[in-house]
N, C-alpha and C positions, 0 to 999 in steps of 0.2 A: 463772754459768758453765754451768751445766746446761741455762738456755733455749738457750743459742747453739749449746751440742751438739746438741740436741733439733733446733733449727730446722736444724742442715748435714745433721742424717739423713735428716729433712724432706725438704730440696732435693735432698737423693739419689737419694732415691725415686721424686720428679718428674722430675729427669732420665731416670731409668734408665726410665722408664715412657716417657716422652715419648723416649727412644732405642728401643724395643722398637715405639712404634709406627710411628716413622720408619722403622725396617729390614723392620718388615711390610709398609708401604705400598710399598718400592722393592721389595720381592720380586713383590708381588702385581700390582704392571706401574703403580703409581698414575702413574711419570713417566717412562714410556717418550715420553711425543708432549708436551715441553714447548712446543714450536714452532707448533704448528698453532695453538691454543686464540687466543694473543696476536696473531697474526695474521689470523684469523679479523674478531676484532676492529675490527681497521684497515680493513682490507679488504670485512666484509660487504655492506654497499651495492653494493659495484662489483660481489660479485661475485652477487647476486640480480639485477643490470640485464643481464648478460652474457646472449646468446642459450645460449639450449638447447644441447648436443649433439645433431646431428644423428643421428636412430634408426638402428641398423643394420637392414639388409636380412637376410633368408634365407636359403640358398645355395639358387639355384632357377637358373644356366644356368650352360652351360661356362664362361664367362667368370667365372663368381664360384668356379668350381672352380680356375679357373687364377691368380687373385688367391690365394686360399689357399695352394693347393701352393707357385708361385712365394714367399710370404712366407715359411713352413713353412722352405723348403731354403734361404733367405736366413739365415734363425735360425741350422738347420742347418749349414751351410756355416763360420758364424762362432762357434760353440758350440766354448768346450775341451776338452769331451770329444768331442761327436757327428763336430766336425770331421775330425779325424783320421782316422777309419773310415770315413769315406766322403770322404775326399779322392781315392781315383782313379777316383771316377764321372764319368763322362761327361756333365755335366749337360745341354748340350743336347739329348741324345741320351735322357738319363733321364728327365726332364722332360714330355716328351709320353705317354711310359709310364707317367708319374704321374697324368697330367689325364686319362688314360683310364681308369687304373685310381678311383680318386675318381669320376669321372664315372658310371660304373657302380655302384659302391658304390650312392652317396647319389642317382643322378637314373635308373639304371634303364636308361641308353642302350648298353648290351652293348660298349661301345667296347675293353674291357679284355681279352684273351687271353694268360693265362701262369700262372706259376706263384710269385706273390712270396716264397712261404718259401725254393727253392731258393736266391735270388740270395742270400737275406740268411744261409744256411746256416754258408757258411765263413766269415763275418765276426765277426773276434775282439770279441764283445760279452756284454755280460753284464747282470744286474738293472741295475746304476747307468745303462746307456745307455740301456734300457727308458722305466726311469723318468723320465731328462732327455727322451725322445723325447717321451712324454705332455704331459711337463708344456708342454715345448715347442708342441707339437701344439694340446694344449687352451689355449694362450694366445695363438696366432696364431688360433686358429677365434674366442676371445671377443672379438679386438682389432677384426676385423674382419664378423661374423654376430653374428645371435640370432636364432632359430627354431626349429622341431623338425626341419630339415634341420641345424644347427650342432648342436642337440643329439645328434642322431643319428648325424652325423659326428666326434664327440666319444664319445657309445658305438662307435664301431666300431673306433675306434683302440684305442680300450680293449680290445675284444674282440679283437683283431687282435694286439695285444701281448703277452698273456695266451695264447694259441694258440702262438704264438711260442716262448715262452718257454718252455711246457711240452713243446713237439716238440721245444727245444735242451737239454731235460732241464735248465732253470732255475729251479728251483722253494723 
């Protein structure tokens, strides 16, 4: 009677251990991505023959300034938060005031003359819209560039945000 005690303390023990390591493993992210690994699988051949991804470009002319912006205020436009605050822009009308202004920034063509803190002054905005703008921002510039023109235009939003923020006393 005493071995069969011994041996259920035994299997206790092993459970509880072998529970302690399963709850470490699911904390520590072991099976967050079950999906990918088994598929992967299946799949690898097919997906070593598949062509490349085609490299992205630059941002080196107006045209890839306007590819930007135009994506950017698509994002924008359809963004739960961004949407809203800027729902009574004028976009056609905004639009070409953007591709100048970018234009200037990153390619140095003076096209830009104004003042962009006043417009964006009175608009009811705060850190969380900052930060969706960025994120936004910098994931339209990566979907479509890579260079030190993307990269650069990626620091300026940044620094433009951060300026921003501190003149609307957002800190």
């Amino acid at each position: 009677m005493n071995i069969i005690v011994g041996l259920i303390l035994i299997s206790l023990v092993i459970a509880v251990i072998f529970l302690f390591i399963f709850f470490w493993s699911v904390r520590s992210g072991q099976y967050e991505d079950t999906y990918t690994p088994s598929v992967r699988i299946l799949f690898d051949n097919e997906l070593k023959n598949q062509p490349t991804k085609k490299a992205l470009t630059d941002i080196e002319t107006r045209q890839h300034v306007m590819t930007l912006v135009n994506a950017f205020y698509d994002d924008v436009k359809a963004d739960a938060l961004l949407g809203p605050v800027f729902s009574h822009v004028d976009w056609p009308t905004h639009l070409p005031t953007m591709y100048n202004f970018w234009s200037s920034m990153l390619l140095g063509d003076q096209s830009y003359d104004g003042n962009p803190f006043q417009k964006h002054k009175p608009l009811p905005i705060q850190r969380q819209h900052f930060t969706r703008w960025l994120t936004l921002f910098t994931a339209t510039v990566d979907r479509h560039f890579s260079g030190t023109k993307a990269d650069e235009a990626k620091m300026r939003a940044q620094s433009i945000a951060g300026i921003f923020q501190h003149k609307l006393g957002i800190t």
